[in-house]
C-alpha positions in Angstrom: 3.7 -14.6 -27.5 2.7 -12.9 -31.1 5.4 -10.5 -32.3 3.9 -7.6 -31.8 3.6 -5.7 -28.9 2.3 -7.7 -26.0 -0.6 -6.6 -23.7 -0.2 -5.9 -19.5 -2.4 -6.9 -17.2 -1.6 -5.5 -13.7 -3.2 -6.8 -10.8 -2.5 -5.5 -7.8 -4.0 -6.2 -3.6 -4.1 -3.4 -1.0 -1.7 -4.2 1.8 -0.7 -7.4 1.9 2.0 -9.3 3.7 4.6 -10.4 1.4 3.9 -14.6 2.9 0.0 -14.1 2.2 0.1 -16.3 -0.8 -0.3 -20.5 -0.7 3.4 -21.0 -2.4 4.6 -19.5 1.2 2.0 -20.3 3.8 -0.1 -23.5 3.2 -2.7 -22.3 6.0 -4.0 -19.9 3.3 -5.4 -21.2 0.0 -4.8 -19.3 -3.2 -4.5 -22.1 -5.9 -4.8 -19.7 -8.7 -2.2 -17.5 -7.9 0.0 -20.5 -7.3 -0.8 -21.6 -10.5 0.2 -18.5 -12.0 3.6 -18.6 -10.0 4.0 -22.0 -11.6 3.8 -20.5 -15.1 6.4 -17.6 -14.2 8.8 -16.4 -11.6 8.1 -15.5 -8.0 10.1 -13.1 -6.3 10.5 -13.4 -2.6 12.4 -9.9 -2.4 10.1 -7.3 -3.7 9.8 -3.9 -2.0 7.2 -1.3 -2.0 8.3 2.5 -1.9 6.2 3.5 1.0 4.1 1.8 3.4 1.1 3.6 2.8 -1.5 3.6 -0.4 -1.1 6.8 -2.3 3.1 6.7 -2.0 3.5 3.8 -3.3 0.7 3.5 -6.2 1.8 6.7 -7.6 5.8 5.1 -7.3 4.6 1.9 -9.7 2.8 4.8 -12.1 5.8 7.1 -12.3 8.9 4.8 -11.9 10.2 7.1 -9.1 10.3 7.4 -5.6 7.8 9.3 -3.5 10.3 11.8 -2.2 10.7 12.6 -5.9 7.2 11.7 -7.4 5.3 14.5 -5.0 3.2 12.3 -3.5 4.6 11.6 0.2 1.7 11.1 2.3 -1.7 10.0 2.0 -3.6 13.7 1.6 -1.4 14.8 -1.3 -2.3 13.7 -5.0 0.1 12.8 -7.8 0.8 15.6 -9.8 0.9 14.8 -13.3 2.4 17.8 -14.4 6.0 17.1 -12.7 5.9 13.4 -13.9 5.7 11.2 -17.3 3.3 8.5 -16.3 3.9 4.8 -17.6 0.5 4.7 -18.3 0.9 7.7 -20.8 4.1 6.5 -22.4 1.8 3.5 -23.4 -1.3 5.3 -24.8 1.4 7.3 -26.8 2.4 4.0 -28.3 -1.1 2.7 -29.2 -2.1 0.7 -26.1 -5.7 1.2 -24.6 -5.2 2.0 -20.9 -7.7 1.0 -18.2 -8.2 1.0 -14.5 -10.5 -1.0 -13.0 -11.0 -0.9 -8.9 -9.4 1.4 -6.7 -6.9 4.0 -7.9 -6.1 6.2 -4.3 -3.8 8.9 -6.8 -6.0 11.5 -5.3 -7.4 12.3 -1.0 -10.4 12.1 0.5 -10.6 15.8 1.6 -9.2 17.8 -1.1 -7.7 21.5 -0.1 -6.2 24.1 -2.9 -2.7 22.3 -3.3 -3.9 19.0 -3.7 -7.9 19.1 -5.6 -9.4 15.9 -5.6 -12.3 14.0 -6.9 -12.2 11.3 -4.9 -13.5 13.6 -2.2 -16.1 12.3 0.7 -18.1 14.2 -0.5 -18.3 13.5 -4.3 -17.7 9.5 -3.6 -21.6 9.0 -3.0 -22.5 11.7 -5.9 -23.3 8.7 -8.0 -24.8 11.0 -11.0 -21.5 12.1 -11.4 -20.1 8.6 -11.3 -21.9 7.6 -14.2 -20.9 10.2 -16.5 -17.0 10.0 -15.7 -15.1 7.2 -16.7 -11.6 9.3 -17.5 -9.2 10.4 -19.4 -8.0 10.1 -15.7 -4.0 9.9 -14.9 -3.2 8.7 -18.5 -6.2 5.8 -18.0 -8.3 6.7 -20.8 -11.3 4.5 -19.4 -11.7 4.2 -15.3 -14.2 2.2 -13.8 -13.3 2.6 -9.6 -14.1 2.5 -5.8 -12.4 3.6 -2.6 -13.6 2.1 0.4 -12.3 -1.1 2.1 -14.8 -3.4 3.3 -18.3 -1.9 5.7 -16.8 1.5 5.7 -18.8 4.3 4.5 -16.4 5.5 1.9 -17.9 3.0 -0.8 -18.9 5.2 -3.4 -18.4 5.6 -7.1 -18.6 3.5 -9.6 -18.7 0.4 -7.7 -21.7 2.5 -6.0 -23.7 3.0 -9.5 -23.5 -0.9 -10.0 -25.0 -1.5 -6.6 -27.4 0.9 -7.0 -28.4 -1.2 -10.3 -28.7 -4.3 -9.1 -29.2 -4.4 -4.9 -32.2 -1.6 -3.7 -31.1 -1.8 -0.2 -27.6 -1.8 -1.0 -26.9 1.2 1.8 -27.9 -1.3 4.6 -24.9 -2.9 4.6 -22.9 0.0 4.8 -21.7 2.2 7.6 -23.4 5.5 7.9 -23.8 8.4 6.9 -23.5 6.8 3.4 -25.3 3.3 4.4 -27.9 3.0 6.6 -25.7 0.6 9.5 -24.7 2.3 12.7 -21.2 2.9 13.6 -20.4 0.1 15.7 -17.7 0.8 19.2 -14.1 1.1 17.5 -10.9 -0.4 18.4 -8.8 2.7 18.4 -10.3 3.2 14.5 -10.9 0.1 13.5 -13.9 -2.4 13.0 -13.3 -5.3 15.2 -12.8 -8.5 12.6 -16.8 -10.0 11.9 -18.6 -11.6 9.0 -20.2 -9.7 6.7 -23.8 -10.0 5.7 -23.4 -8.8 2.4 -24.1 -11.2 -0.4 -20.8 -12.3 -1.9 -21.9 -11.6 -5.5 -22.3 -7.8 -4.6 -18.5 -8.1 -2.9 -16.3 -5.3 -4.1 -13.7 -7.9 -5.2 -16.6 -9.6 -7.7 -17.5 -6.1 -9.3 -13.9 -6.1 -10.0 -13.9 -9.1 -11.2 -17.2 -8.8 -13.3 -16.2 -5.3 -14.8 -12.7 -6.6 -15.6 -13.7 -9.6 -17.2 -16.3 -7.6 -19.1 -13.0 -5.2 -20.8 -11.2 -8.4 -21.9 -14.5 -9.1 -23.9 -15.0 -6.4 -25.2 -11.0 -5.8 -26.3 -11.6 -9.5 -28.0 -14.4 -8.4 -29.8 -13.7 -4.6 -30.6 -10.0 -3.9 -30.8 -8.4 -7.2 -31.0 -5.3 -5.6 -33.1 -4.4 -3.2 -30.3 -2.5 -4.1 -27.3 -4.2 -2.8 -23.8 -2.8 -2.2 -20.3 -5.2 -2.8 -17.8 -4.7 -2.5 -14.1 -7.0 -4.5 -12.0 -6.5 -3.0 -8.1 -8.4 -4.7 -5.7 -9.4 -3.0 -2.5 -8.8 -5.9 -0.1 -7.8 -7.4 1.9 -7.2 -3.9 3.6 -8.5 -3.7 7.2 -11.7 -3.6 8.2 -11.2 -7.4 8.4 -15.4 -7.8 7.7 -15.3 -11.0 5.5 -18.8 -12.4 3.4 -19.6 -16.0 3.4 -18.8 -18.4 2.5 -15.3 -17.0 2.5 -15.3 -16.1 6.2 -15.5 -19.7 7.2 -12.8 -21.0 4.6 -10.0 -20.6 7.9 -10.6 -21.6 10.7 -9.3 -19.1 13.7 -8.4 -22.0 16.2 -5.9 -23.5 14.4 -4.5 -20.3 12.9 -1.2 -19.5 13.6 -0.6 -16.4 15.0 2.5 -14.6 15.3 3.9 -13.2 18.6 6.2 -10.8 19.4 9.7 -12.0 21.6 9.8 -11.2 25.2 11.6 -8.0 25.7 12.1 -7.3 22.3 11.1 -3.5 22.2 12.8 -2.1 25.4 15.8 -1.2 23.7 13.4 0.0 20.8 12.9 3.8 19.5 10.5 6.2 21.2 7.8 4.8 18.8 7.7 1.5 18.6 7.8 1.6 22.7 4.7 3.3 23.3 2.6 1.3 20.8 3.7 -1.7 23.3 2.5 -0.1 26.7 1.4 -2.2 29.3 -1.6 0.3 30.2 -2.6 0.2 26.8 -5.3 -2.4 27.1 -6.9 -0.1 29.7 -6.8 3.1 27.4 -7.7 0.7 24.7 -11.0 0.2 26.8 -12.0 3.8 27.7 -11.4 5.5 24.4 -13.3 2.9 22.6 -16.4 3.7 24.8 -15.8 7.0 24.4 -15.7 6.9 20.7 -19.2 5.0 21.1 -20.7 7.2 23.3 -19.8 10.1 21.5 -21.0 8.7 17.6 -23.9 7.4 19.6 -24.7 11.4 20.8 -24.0 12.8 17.4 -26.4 10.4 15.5 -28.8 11.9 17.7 -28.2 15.3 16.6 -28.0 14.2 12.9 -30.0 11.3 11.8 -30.5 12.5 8.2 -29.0 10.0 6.4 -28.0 10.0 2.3 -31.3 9.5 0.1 -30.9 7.6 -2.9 -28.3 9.1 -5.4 -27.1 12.3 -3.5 -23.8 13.1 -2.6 -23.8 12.6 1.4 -22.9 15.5 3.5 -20.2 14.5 6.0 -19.0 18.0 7.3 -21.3 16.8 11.1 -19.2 13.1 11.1 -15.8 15.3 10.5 -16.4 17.3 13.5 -17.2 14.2 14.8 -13.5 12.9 14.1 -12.6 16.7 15.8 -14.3 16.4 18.6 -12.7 12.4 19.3 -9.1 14.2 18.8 -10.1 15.9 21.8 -10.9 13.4 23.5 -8.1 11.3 23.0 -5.5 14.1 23.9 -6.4 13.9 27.5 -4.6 10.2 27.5 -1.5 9.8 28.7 -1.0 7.6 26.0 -1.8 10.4 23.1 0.9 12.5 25.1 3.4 9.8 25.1 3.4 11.1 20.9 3.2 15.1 21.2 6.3 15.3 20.3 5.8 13.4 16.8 2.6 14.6 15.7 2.1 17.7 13.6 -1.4 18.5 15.1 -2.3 20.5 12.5 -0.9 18.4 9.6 -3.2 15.0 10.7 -6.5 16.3 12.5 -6.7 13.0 13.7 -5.4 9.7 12.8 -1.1 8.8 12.1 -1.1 5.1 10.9 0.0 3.1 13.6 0.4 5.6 16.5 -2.2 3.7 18.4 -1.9 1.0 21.3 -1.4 -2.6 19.2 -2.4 -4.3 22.2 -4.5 -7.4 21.0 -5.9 -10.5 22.5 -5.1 -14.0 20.7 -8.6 -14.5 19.7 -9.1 -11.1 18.1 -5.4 -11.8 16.0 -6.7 -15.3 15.1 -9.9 -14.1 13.8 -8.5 -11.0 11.9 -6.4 -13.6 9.9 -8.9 -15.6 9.4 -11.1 -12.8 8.0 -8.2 -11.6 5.9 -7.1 -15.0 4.7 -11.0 -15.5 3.3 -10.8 -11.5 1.6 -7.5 -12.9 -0.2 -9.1 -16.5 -1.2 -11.4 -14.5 -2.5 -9.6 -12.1 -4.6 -8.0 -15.3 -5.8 -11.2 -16.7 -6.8 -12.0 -13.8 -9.2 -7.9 -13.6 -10.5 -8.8 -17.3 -11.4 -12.1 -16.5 -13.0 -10.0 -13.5 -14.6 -7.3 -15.7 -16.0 -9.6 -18.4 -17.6 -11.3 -15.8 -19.7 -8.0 -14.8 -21.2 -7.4 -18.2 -22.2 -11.3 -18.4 -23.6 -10.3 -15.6 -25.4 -6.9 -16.5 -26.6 -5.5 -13.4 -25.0 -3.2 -15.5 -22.6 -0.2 -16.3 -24.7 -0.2 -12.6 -25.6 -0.3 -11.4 -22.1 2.1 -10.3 -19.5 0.8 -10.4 -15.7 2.5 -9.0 -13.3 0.7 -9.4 -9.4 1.9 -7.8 -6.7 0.3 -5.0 -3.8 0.8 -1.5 -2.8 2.4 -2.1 0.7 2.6 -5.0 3.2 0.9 -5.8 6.7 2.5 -5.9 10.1 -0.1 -8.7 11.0 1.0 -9.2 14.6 5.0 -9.3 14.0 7.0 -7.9 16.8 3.2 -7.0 18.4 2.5 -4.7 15.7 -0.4 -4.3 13.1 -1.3 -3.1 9.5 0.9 -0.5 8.6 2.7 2.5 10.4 6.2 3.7 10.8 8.0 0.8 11.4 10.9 -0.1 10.7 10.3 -4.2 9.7 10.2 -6.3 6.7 6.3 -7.0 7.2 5.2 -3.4 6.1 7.9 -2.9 3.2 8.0 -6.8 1.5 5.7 -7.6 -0.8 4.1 -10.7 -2.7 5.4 -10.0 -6.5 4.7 -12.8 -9.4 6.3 -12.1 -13.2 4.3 -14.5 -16.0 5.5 -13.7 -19.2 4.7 -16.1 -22.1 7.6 -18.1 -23.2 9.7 -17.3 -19.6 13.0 -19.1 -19.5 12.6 -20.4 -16.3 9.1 -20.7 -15.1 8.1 -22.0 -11.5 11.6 -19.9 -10.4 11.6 -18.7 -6.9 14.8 -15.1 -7.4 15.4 -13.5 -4.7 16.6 -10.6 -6.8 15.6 -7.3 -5.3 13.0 -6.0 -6.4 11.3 -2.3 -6.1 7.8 -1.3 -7.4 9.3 1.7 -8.7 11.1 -1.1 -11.4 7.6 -1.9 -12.6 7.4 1.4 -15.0 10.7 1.1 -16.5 10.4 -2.6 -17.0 6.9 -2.5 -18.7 8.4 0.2 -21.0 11.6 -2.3 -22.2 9.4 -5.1 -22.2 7.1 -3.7 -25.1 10.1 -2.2 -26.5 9.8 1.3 -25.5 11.6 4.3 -24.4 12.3 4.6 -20.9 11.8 8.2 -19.5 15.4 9.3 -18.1 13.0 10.8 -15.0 12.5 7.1 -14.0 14.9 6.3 -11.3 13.3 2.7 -11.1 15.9 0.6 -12.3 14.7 -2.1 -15.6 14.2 -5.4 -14.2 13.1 -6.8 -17.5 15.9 -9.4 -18.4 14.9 -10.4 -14.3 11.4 -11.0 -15.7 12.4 -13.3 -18.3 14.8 -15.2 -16.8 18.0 -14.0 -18.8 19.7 -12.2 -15.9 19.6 -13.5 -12.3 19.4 -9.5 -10.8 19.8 -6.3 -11.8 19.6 -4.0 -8.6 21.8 -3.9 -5.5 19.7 -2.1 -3.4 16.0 -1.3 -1.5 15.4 2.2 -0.7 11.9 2.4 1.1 10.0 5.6 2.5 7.3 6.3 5.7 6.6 10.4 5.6 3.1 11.3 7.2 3.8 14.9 8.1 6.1 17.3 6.7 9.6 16.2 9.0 8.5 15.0 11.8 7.1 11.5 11.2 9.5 10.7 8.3 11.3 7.5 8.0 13.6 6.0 4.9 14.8 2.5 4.8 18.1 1.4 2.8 18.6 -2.0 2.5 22.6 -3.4 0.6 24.3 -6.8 1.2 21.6 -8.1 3.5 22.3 -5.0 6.1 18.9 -3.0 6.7 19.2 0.6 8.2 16.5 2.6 8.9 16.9 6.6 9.2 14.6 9.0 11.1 14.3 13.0 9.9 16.3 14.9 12.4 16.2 12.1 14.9 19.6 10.6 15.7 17.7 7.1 17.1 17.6 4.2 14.2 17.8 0.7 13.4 20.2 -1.3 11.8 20.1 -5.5 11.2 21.7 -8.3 9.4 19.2 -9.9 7.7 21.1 -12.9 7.3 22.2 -13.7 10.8 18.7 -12.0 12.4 16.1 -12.6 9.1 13.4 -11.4 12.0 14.7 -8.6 13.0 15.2 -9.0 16.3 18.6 -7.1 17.0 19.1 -3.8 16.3 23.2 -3.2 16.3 22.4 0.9 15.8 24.0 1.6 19.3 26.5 -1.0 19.2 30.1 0.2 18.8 30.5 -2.5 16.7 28.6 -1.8 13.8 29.8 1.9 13.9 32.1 1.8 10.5 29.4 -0.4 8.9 26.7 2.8 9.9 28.6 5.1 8.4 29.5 3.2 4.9 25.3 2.3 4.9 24.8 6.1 5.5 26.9 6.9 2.1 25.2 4.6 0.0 22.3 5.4 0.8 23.6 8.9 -0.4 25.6 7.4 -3.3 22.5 5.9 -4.7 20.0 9.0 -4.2 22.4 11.2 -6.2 21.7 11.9 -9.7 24.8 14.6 -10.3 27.9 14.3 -12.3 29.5 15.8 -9.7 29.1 12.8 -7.3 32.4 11.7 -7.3 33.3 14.8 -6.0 30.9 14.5 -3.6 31.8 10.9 -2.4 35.7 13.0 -1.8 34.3 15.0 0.9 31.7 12.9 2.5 34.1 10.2 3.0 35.8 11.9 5.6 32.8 12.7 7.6 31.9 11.7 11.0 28.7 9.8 12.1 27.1 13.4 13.3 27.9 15.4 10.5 26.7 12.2 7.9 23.1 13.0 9.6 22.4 15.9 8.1 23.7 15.0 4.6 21.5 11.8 4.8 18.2 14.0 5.8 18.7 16.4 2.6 18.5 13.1 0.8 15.5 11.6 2.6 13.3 15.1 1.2 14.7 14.3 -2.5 16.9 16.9 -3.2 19.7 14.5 -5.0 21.2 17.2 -6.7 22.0 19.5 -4.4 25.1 19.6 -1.8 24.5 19.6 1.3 25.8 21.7 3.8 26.7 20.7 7.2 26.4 23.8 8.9 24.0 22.2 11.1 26.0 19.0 11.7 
């Protein structure tokens, strides 16, 4: 690697399980990725921040968690006032900073505390599209989309090139953006199908294409300055709607599919029980009529669909979404959560409080689906890495790979991502290749956090790292000088303000999971139950193991001088008064004492 400062490429996958790669699970094939693994090191316990998209991606852009960061929940936005971003530590150094693909820093519907352009609205207002390209979160050039698969948020730039090169490029979209009816739901999402959209005007291939198209043009106009790019593919994200040839690359029969153990959730929290009633298959039946029926009426009423290059109107479909709330409420199901849903936080949709009732040819055919969206991303990472060797930009390039968030794919009878206590949703697939590596083909099993990717990318290229980055620098990990650096996992679920709020601390292979003023939990050994089939919360036990757990977790959120005072106090507290201590914690207020007024 040349002397001077090296260039990043990030590339990055939106929700994907942490075994999704061809090094863990020969049913999948991803050759290029596990070529890339062969030239660095693959980490096999790397964490994500928060099991949703806008959480974590602001975490790897900030170095800090999303308690601390701002950006909790999908429907907030990153606020670059309160944070130094990595992104402009490295312009301020002389690197060209670029984002290709799909950024989610900002919501869909954007209200006065959290603005927006990434808007439903503005997403189809393709005139606008192809007059911005940034300065956009310390990116100076953006090129991005939104949408996953079908779904009629596909929109901005990804839109324009459509536009340019398929007329009838709406027809395979869902309406009111495309022109394709909105086909019965299963309790939100598209059931797993091919897709009839021509591969080459795939999402992942204008990634690909655009990407590749940067690198050129850095070889040919700024070949003395570093870059960082960050390639962010959309897939494979539900809707599991898969083009050809890809969708045929698995075969669903001889998938394997996981299955949940027998009995596994009746000592589970209030939760995870309801997403496993028996009755759910029925009310999985009449609410996805319903849903039908009702989109079916409301097309009637509104048939106006977007013309070519206006900004669709989607106030109708949102009272559309109202209107299904409605309906919904009137299932027992829906009122087996009242008491964890902040009605007016979430008009409609929690991830994961829905029945996860599935039949075994629906799972097998969802992985297959998946399995051909993450073949394909591979394809175009492939394509991707042989132009930096054309180029002779390789052996002057670090590539990290990794996603935003895993995927509960079926484990313990759960799917995609929710509050959930298990490894699925928090692990995540994580390759280092730095030029020169020590040790390459190395499998660590060093912890790992996304909010280390910051701070390390700053040492690496031999920069400051912000003291407001509480990520920890992993970057003698990366090389292979040091076998691990952190001690800990701390990983965040908060979809309303307290009352779906979950944080995870893992330490010396113990895992325990707190709930915001909830006095349920879970706690495992990962090495004697790696699947997470015992929770020893309630067992007596355990009880002095809870309580040391509890004041790490503490230990490690608190940034005060004072905290060996602190650890005097809090030492002598019980289980009930450690709860309250622990909450002020989970809302990221490490400076502050609690009080235990309350406890």
């Amino acid at each position: 690697m040349r002397s001077e400062k090296p260039n990043i490429l990030l590339i990055t996958t939106d929700q994907q399980h942490y075994s999704t790669l061809g090094k863990f699970n020969s049913a999948i094939k991803t050759p290029h990725l596990d070529a890339l693994a062969d030239e660095g090191i693959i980490f096999t316990n790397a964490y994500c921040c928060d099991q949703t998209c806008t959480p974590s991606r602001a975490s790897i852009l900030t170095g800090k968690y999303p308690s601390e960061h701002g950006a909790w929940s999908l429907g907030t936005r990153l606020n670059t006032e309160d944070n130094i971003l990595l992104t402009d530590c490295l312009k301020q150094a002389g690197y060209r900073t670029v984002l290709i693909g799909k950024s989610h820093f900002e919501p869909l519907r954007k209200t006065d505390k959290y603005p927006s352009i990434e808007t439903t609205q503005n997403l189809s207002n393709l005139d606008f599209w192809r007059d911005f390209h940034g300065p956009y979160y310390g990116f100076e050039y953006v090129e991005m989309t939104r949408g996953h698969g079908n779904t009629s948020e596909v929109g901005e730039h990804y839109a324009v090139w459509l536009e340019e090169r398929l007329s009838h490029w709406r027809d395979y979209f869902l309406r009111p953006t495309g022109n394709l009816p909105h086909p019965p739901l299963f309790v939100g999402e598209i059931l797993p199908q091919k897709w009839n959209l021509p591969e080459k005007y795939h999402h992942s291939r204008w990634i690909e294409e655009r990407s590749i198209a940067m690198l050129n043009q850095f070889k040919e106009n700024d070949e003395n300055n570093p870059f960082f790019m960050w390639i962010s593919f959309a897939d494979p994200h539900y809707p599991h709607v898969c083009p050809e040839p890809w969708s045929n690359l698995h075969d669903p029969n001889t998938i394997s599919v996981p299955k949940k153990k027998l009995g596994e959730h009746r000592n589970s929290n209030p939760i995870l029980k309801v997403t496993q009633k028996s009755f759910a298959k029925f009310i999985l039946k009449i609410t996805t009529r319903l849903q039908s029926f009702i989109w079916k009426i409301k097309l009637k009423i509104n048939k106006k669909t977007s013309k070519k290059g206006e900004a669709v109107d989607f106030s109708n479909f949102e009272g559309i979404f109202r209107k299904l709330k409605g309906f919904r409420k009137i299932s027992s199901f829906i009122d087996y959560y009242s008491d964890f849903v902040d009605n007016e936080q979430k008009p409609f949709f929690i991830h994961g409080l829905h029945p996860h009732v599935q039949f075994r040819n629906q799972k097998a055919k969802s992985l297959a689906m998946m399995y051909g969206k993450i073949s394909l991303i591979d394809n175009c990472i492939g394509n991707i890495m042989a132009t930096l060797v054309e180029n002779e930009q390789s052996n002057d390039t670090i590539i990290i790979f990794t996603t935003d968030h895993g995927d509960q794919i079926g484990e313990h009878g759960l799917y995609y991502k929710g509050p959930f206590p298990y490894q699925a949703g928090m692990k995540v697939p994580f390759i280092v290749r730095i030029p020169g590596t020590r040790k390459p083909s190395e499998h660590s099993h060093a912890y790992i956090s996304l909010a280390d990717i910051a701070p390390s990318i700053l040492k690496l290229v031999g920069l400051e790292i912000p003291e407001q980055m509480t990520g920890i620098d992993q970057s003698e990990v990366f090389t292979g000088n040091q076998k691990s650096v952190r001690d800990h996992i701390i990983c965040e679920f908060r979809e309303t303000p307290i009352k779906i709020f979950m944080a995870t601390f893992i330490m010396d292979h113990f895992k325990i999971v707190f709930y915001y003023k909830r006095n349920f939990g879970e706690l495992f050994d990962l090495k004697k139950d790696p699947e997470e089939y015992h929770n020893l919360w309630d067992d007596h036990r355990y009880k002095k193991l809870k309580k040391r757990l509890m004041l790490d977790y503490v230990y490690k959120r608190v940034k005060s001088e004072q905290l060996e005072d602190y650890k005097k106090i809090w030492k002598d507290f019980t289980i009930d008064q450690l709860y309250p201590v622990v909450w002020e914690y989970m809302l990221g207020k490490p400076d502050i004492m609690p009080r235990i007024a309350d406890a």
